[in-house]
N, C-alpha and C positions, 0 to 999 in steps of 0.2 A: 504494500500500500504506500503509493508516493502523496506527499503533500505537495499543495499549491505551493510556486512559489511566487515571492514579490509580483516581477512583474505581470506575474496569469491573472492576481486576482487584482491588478491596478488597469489591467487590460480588461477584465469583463466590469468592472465597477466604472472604466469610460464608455462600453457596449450599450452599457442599460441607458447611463446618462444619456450618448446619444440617439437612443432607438428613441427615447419618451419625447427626444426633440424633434427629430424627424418626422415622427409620427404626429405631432401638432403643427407643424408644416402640410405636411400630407392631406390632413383634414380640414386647415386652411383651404388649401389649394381644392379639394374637392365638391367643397359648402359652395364656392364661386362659382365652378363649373356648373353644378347643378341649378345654381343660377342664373346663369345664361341659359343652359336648355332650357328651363323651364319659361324662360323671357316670352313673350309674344310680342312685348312692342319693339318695332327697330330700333329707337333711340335709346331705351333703355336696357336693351342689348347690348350695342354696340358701348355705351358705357362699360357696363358688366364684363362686357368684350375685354377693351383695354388692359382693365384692372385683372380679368383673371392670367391675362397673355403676360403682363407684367411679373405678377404671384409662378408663374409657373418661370419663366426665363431664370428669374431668380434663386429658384431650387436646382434647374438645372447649373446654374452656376456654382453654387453650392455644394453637387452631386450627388443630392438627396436623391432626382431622379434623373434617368438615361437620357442621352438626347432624344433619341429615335420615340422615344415615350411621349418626352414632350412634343415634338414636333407631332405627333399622331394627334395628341389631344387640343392640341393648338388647331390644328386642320377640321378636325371635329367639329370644333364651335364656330372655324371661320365657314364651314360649310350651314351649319343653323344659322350665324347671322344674317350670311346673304341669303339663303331662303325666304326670311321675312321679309313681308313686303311692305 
């Protein structure tokens, strides 16, 4: 039976710190999307829009999430914006 050492348990004790941050990033970014799909007027769409393209570029900068993820979810909603008429 081996014991953790020093750095195992300064490395899972920043894991957690980080997941609970990420994950309130995450749920940011999600709460926005949803609000844009759920948008029917254009103008308050395309608000919605900005702010959530904003909220996401940022985490990918971050590296919370992938690009290719972001860009999918970016294209998502620029494809509901323009829908609306």
């Amino acid at each position: 039976m081996s014991s953790r050492t020093k750095s195992v348990i300064k490395r899972q004790r920043q894991q957690t710190k980080n997941y609970d941050r990420n994950l309130h990033y995450k749920s940011k970014m999600k709460s926005i999307v949803k609000k844009v799909m759920s948008s029917q007027d254009k103008n308050e769409a395309e608000t919605l829009y900005r702010e959530a393209v904003s909220i996401i570029d940022n985490l990918t900068s971050k590296k919370i999430l992938h690009r290719n993820t972001a860009a999918r979810r970016k294209s998502s909603l620029t494809k509901h914006v323009n829908s609306l008429s």
